[in-house]
mmCIF file of the N, C-alpha and C atoms, coordinates in Angstrom:
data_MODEL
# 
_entry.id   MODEL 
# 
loop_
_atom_site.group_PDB 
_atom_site.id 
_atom_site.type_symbol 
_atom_site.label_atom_id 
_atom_site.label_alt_id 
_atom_site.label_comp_id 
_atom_site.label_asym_id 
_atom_site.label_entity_id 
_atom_site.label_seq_id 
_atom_site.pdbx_PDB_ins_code 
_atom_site.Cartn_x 
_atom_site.Cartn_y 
_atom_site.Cartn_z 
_atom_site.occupancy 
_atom_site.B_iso_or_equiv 
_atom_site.pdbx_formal_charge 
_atom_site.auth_seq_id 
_atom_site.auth_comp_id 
_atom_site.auth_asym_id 
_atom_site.auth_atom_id 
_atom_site.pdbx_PDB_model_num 
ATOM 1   N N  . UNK A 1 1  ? 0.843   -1.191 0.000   1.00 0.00 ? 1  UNK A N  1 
ATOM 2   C CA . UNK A 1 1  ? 0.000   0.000  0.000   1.00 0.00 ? 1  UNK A CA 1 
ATOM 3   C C  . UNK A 1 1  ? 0.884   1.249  0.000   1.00 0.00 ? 1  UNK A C  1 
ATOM 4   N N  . UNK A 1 2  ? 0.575   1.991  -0.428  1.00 0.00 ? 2  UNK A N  1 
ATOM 5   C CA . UNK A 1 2  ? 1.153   3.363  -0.718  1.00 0.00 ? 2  UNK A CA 1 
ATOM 6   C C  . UNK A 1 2  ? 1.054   4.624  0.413   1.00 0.00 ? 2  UNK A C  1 
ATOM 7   N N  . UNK A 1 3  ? 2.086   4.794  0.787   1.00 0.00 ? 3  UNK A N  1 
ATOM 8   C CA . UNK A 1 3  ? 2.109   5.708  2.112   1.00 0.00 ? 3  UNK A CA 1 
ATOM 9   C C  . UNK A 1 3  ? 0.899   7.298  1.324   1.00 0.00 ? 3  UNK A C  1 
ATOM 10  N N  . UNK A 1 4  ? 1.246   7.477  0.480   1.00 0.00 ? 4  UNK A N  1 
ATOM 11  C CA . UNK A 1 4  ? 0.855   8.589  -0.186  1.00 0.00 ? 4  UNK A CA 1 
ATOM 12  C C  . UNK A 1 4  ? -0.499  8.269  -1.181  1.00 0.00 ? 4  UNK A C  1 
ATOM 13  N N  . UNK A 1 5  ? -1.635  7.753  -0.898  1.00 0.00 ? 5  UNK A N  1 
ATOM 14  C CA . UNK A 1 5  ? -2.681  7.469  -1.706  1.00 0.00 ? 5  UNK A CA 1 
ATOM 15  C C  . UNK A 1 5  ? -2.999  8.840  -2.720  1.00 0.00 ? 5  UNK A C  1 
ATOM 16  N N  . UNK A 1 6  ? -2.615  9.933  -2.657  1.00 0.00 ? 6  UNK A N  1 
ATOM 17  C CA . UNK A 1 6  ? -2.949  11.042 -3.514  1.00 0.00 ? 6  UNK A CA 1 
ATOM 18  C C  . UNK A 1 6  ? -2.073  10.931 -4.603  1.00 0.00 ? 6  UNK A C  1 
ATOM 19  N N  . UNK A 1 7  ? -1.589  10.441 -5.232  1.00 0.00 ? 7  UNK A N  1 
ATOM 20  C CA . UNK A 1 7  ? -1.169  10.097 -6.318  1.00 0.00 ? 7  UNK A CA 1 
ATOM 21  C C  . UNK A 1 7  ? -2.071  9.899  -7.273  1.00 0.00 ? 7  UNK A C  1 
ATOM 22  N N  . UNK A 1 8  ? -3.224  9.148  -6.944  1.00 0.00 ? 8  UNK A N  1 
ATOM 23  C CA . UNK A 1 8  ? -3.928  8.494  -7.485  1.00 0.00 ? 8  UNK A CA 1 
ATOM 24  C C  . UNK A 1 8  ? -4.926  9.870  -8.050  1.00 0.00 ? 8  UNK A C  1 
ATOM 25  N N  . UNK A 1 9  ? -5.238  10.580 -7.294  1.00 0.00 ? 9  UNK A N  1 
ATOM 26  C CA . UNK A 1 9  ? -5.811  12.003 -6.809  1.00 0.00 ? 9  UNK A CA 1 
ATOM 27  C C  . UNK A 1 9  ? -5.432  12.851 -8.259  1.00 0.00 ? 9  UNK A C  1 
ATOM 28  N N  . UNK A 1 10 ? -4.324  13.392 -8.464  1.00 0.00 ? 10 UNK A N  1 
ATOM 29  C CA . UNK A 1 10 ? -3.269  14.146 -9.330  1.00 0.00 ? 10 UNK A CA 1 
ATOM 30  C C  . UNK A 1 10 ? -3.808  13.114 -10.440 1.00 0.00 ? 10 UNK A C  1 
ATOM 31  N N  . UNK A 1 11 ? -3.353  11.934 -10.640 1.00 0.00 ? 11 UNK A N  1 
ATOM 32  C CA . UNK A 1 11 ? -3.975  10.645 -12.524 1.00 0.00 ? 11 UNK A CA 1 
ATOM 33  C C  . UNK A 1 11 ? -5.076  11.501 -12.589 1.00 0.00 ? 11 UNK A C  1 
ATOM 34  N N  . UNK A 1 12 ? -6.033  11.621 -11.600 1.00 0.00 ? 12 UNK A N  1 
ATOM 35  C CA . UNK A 1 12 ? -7.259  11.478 -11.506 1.00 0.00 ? 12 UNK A CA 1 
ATOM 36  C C  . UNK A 1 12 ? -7.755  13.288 -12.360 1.00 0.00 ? 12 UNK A C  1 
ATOM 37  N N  . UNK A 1 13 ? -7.463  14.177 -11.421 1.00 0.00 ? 13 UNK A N  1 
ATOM 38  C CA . UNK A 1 13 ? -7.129  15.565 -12.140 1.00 0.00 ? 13 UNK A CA 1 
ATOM 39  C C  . UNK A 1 13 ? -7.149  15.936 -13.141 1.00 0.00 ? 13 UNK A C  1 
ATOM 40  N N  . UNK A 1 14 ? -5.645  15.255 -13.726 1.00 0.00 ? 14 UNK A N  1 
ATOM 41  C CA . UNK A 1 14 ? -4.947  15.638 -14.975 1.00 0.00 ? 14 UNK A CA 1 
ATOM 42  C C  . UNK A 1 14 ? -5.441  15.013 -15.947 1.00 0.00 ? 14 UNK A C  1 
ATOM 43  N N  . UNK A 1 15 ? -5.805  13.823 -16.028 1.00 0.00 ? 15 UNK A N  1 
ATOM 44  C CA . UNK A 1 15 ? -7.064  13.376 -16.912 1.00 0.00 ? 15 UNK A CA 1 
ATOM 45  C C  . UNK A 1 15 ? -7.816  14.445 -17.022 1.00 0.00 ? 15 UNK A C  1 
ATOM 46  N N  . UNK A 1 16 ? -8.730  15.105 -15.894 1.00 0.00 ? 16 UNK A N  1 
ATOM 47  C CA . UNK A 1 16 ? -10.279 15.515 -16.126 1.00 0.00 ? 16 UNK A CA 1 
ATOM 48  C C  . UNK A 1 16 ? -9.878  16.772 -16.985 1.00 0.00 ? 16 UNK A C  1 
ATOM 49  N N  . UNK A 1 17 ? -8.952  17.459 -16.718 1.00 0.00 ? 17 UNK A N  1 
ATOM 50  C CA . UNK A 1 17 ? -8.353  18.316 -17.119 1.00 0.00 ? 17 UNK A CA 1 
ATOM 51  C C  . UNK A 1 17 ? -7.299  18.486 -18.205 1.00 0.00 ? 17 UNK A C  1 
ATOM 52  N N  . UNK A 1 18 ? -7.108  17.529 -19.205 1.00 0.00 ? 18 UNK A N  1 
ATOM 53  C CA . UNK A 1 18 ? -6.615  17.696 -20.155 1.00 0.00 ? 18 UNK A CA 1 
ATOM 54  C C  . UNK A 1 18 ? -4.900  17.697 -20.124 1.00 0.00 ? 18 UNK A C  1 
ATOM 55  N N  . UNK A 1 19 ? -4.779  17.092 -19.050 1.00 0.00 ? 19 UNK A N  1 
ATOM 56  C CA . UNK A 1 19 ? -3.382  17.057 -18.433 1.00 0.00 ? 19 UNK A CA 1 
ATOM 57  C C  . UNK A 1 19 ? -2.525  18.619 -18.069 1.00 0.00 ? 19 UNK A C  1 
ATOM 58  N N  . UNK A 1 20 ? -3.423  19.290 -17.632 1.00 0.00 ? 20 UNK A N  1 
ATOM 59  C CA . UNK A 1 20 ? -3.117  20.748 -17.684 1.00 0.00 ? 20 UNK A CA 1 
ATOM 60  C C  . UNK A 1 20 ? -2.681  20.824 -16.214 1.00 0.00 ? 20 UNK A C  1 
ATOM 61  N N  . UNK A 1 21 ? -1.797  21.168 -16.049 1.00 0.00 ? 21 UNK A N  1 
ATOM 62  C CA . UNK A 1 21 ? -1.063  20.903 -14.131 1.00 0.00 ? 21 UNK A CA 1 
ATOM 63  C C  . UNK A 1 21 ? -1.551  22.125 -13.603 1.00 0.00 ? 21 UNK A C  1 
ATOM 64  N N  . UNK A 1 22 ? -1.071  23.198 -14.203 1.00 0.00 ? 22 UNK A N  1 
ATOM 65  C CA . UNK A 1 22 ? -2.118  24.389 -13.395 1.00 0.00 ? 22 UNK A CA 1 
ATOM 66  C C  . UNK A 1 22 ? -2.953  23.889 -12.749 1.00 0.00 ? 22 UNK A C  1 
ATOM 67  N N  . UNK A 1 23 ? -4.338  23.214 -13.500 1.00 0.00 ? 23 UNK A N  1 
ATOM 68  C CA . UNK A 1 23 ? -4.914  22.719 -12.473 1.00 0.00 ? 23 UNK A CA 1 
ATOM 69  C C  . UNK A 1 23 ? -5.810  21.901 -11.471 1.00 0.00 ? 23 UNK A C  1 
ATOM 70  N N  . UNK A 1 24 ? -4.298  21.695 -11.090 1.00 0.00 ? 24 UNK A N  1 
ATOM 71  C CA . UNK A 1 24 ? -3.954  20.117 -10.034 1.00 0.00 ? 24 UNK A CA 1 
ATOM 72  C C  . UNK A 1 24 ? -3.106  20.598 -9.235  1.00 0.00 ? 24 UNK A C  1 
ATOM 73  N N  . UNK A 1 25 ? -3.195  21.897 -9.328  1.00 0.00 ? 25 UNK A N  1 
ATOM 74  C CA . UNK A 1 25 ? -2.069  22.018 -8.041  1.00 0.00 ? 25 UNK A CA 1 
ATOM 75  C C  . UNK A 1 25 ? -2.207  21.815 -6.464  1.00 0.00 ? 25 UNK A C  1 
ATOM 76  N N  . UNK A 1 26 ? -3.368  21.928 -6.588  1.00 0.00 ? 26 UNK A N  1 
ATOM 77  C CA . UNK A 1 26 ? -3.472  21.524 -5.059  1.00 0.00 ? 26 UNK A CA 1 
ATOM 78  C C  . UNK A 1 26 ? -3.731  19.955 -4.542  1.00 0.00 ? 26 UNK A C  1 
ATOM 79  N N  . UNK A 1 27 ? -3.715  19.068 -5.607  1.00 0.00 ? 27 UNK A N  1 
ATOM 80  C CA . UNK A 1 27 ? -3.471  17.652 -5.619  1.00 0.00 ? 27 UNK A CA 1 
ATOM 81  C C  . UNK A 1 27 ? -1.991  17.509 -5.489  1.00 0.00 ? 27 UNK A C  1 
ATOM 82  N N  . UNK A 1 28 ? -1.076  18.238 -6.407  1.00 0.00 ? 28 UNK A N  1 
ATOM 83  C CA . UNK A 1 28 ? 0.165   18.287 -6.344  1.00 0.00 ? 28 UNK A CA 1 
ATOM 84  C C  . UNK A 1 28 ? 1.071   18.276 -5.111  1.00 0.00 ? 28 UNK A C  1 
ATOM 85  N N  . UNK A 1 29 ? 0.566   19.821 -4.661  1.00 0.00 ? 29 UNK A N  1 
ATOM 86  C CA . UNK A 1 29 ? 0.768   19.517 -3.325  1.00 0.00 ? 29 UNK A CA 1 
ATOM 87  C C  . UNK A 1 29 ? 0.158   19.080 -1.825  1.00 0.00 ? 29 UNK A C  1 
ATOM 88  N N  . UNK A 1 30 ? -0.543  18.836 -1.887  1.00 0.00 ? 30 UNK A N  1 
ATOM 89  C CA . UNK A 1 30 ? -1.196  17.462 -1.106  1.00 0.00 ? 30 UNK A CA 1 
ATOM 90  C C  . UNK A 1 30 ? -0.200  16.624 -1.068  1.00 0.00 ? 30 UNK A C  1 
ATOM 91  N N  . UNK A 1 31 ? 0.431   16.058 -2.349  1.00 0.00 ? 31 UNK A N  1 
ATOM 92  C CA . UNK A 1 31 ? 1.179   14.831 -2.285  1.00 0.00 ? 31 UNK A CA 1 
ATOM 93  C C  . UNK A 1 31 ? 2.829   15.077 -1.933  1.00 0.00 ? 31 UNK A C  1 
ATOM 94  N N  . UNK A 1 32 ? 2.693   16.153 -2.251  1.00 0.00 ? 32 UNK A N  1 
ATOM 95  C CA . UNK A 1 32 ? 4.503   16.715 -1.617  1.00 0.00 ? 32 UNK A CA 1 
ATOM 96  C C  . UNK A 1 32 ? 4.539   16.970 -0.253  1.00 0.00 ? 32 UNK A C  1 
ATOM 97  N N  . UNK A 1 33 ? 3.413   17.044 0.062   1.00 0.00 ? 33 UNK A N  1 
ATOM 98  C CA . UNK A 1 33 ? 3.410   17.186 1.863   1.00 0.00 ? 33 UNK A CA 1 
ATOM 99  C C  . UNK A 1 33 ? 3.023   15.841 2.233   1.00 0.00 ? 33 UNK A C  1 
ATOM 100 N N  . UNK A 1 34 ? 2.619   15.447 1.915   1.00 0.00 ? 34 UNK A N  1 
ATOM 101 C CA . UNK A 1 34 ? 2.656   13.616 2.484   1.00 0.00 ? 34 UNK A CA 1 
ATOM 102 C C  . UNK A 1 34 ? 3.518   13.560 2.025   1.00 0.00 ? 34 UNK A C  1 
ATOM 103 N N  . UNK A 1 35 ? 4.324   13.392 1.121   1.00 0.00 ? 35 UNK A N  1 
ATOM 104 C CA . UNK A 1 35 ? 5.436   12.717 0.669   1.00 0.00 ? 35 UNK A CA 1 
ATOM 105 C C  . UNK A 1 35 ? 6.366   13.202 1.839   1.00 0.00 ? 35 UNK A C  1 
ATOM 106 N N  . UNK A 1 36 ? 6.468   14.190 1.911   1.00 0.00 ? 36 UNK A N  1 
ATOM 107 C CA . UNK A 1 36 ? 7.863   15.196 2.890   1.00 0.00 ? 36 UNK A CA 1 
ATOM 108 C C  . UNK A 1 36 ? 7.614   14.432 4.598   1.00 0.00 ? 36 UNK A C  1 
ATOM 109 N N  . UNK A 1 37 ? 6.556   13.881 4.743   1.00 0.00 ? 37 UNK A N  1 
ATOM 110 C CA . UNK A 1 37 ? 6.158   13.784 6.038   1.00 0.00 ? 37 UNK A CA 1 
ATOM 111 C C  . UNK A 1 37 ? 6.721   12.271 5.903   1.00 0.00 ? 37 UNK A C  1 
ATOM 112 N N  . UNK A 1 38 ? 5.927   11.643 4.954   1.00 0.00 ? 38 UNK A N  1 
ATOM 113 C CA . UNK A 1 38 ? 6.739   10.158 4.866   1.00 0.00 ? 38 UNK A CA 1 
ATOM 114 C C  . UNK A 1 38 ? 8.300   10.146 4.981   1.00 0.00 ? 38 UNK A C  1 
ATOM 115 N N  . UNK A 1 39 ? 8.768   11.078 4.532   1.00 0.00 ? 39 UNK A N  1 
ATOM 116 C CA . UNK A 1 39 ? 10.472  11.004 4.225   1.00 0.00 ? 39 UNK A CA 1 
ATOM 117 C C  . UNK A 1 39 ? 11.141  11.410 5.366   1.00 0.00 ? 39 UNK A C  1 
ATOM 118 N N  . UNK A 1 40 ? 10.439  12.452 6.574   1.00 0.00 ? 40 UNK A N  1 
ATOM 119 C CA . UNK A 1 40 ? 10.677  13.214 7.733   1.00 0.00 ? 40 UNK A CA 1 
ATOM 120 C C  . UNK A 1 40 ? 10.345  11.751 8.742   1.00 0.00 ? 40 UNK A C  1 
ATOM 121 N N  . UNK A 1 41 ? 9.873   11.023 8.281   1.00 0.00 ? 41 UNK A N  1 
ATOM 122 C CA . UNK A 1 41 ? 9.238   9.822  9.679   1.00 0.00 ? 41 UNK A CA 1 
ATOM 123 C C  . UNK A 1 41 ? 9.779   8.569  8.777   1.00 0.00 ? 41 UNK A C  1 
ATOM 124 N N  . UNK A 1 42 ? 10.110  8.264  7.724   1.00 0.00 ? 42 UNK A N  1 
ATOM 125 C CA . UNK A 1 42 ? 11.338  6.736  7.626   1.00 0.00 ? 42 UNK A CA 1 
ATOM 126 C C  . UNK A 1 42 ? 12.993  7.266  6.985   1.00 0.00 ? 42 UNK A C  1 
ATOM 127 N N  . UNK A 1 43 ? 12.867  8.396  6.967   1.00 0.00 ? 43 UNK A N  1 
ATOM 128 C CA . UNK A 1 43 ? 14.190  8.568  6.229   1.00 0.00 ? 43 UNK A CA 1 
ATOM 129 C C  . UNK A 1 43 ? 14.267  8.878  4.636   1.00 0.00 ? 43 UNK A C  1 
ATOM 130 N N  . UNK A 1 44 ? 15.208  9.699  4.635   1.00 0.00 ? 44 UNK A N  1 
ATOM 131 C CA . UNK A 1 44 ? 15.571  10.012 2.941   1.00 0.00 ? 44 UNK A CA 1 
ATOM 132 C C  . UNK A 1 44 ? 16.232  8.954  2.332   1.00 0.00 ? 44 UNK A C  1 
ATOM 133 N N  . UNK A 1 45 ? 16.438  7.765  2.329   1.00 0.00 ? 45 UNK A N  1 
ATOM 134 C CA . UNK A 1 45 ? 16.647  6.570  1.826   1.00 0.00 ? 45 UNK A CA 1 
ATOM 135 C C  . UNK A 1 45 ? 15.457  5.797  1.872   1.00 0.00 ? 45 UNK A C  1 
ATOM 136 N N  . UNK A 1 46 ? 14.117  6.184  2.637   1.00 0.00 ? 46 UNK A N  1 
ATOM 137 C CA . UNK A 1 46 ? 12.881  4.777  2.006   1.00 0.00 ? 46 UNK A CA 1 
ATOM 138 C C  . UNK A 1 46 ? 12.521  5.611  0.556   1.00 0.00 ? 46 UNK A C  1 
ATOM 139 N N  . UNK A 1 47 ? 11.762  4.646  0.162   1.00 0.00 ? 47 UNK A N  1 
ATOM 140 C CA . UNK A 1 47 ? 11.510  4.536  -0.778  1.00 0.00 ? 47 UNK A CA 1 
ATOM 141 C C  . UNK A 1 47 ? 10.157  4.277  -0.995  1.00 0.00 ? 47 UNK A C  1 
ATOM 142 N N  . UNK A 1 48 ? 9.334   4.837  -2.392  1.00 0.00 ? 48 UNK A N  1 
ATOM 143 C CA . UNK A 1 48 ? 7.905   4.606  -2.578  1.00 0.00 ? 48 UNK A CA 1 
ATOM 144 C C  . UNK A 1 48 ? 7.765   4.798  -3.682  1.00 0.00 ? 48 UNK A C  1 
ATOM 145 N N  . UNK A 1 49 ? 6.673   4.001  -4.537  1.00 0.00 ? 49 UNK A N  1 
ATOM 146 C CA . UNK A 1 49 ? 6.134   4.116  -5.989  1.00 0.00 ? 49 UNK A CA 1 
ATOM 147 C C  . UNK A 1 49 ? 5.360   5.858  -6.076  1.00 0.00 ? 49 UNK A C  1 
ATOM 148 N N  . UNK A 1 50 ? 4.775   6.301  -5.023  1.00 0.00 ? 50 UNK A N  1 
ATOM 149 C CA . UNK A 1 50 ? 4.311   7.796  -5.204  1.00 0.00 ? 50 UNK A CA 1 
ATOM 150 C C  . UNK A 1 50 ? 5.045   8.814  -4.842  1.00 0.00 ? 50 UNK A C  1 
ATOM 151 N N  . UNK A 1 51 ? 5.774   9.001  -4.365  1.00 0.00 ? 51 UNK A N  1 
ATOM 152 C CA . UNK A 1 51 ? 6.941   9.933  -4.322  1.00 0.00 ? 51 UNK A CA 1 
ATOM 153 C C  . UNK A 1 51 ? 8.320   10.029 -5.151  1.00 0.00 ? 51 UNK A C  1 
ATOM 154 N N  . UNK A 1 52 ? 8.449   10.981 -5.124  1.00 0.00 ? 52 UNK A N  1 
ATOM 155 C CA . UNK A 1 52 ? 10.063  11.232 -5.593  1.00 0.00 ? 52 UNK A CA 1 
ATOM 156 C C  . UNK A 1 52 ? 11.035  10.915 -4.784  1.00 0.00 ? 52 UNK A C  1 
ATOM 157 N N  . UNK A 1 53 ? 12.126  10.987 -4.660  1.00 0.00 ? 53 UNK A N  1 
ATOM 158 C CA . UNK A 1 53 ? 13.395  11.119 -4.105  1.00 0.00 ? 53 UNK A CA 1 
ATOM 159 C C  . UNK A 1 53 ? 13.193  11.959 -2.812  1.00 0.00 ? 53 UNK A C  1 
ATOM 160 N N  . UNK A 1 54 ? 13.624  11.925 -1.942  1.00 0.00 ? 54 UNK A N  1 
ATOM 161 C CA . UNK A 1 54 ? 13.535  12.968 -0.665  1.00 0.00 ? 54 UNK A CA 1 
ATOM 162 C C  . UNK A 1 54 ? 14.532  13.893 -1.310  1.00 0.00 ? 54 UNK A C  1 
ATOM 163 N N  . UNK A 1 55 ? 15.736  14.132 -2.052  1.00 0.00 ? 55 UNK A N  1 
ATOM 164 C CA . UNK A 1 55 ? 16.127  15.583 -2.336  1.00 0.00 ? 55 UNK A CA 1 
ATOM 165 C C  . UNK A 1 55 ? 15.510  16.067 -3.575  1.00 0.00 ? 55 UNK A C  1 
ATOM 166 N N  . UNK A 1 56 ? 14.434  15.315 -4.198  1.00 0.00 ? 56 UNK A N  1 
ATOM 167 C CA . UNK A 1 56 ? 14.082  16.091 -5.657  1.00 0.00 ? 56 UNK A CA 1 
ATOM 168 C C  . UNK A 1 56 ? 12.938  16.685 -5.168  1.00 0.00 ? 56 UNK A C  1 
ATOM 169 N N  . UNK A 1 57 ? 12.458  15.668 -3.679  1.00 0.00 ? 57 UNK A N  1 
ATOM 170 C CA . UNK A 1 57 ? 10.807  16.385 -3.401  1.00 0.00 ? 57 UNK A CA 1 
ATOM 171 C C  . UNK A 1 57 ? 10.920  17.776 -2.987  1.00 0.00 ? 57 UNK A C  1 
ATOM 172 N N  . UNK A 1 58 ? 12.039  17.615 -2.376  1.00 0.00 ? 58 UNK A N  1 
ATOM 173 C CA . UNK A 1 58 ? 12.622  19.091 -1.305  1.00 0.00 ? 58 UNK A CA 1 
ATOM 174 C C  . UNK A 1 58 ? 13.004  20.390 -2.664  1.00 0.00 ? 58 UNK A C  1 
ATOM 175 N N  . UNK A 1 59 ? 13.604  20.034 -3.320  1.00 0.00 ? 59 UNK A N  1 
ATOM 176 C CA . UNK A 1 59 ? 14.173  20.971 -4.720  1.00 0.00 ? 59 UNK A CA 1 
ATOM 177 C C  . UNK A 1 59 ? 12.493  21.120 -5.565  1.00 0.00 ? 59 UNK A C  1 
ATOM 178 N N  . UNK A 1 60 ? 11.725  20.243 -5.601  1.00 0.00 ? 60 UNK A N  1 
ATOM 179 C CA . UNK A 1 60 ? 10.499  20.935 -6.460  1.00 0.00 ? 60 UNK A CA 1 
ATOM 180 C C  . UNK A 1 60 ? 9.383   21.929 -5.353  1.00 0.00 ? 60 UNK A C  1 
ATOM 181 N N  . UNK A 1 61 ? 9.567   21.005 -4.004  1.00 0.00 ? 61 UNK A N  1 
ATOM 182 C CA . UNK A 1 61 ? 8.957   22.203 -2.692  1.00 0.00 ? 61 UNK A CA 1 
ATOM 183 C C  . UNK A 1 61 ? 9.469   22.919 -2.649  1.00 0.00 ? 61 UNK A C  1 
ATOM 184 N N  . UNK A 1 62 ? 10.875  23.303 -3.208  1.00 0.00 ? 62 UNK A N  1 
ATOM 185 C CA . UNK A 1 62 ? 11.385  24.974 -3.164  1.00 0.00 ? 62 UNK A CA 1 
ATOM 186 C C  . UNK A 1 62 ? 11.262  25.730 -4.410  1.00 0.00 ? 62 UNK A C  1 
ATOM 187 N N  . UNK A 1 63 ? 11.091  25.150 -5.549  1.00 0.00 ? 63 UNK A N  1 
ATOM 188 C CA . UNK A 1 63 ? 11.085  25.693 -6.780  1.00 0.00 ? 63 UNK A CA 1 
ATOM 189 C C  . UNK A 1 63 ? 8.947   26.116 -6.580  1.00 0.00 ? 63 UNK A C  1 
ATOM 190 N N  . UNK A 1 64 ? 8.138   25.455 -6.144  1.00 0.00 ? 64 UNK A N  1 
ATOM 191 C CA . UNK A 1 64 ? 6.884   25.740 -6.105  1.00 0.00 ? 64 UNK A CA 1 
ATOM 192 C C  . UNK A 1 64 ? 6.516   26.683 -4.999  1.00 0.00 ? 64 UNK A C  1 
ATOM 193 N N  . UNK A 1 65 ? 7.329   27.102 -3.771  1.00 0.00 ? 65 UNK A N  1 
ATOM 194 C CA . UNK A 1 65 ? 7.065   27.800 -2.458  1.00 0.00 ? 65 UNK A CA 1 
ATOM 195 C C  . UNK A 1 65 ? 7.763   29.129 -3.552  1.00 0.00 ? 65 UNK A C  1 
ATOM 196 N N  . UNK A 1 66 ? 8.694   28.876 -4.129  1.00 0.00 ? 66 UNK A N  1 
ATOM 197 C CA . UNK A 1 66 ? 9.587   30.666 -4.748  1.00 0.00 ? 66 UNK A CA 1 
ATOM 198 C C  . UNK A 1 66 ? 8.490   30.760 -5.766  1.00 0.00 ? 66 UNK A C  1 
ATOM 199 N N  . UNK A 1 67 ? 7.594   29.851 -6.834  1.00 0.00 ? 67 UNK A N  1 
ATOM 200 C CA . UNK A 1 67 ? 7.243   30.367 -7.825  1.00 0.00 ? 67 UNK A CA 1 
ATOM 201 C C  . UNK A 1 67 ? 5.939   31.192 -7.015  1.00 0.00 ? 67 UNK A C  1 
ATOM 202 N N  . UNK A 1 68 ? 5.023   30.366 -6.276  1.00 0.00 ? 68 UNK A N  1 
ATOM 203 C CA . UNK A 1 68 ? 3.901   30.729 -5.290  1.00 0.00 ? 68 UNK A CA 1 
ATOM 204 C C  . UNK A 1 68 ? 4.346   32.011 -4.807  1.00 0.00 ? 68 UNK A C  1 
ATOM 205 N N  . UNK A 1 69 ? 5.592   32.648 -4.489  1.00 0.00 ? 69 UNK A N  1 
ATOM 206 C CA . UNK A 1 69 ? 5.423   34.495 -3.791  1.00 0.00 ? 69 UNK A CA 1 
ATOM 207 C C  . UNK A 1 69 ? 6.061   34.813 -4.687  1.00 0.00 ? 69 UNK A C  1 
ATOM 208 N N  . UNK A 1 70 ? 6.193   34.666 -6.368  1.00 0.00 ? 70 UNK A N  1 
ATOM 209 C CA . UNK A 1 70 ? 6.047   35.380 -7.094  1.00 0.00 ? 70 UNK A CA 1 
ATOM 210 C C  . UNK A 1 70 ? 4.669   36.094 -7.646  1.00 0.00 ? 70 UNK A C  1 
ATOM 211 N N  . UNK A 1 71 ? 4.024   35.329 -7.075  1.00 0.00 ? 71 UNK A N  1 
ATOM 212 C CA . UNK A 1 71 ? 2.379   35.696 -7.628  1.00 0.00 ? 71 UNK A CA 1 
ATOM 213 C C  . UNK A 1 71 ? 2.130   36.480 -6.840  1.00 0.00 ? 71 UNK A C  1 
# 
């Protein structure tokens, strides 16, 4: 089972939506904050089919927190 069931959430989205990420963003991050919490409570070495990497999750949570107070 998948620590992060919102994965499924985001397929689900980007389908309805034409695969347009704009918007899914708040599916998006839903799943980067579970993900970050999973990685904060087994370590940046577990591993999962719905997450990224613990340093790519951290590098796209900083590239999406700088683009977010550009707006």
């Amino acid at each position: 089972m998948s620590p992060c069931p919102k994965s499924c959430a985001i397929q689900d989205c980007l389908q309805k939506n034409s695969f347009n990420e704009d918007k899914c963003q708040a599916q998006i991050d839903a799943l980067y904050e579970c993900c970050n919490a999973f990685y904060q409570a087994q370590g940046d070495q577990a591993s999962t089919l719905s997450c990224p990497r613990a340093n790519l999750l951290r590098l796209k949570m900083k590239q999406r927190a700088q683009a977010a107070e550009k707006q």
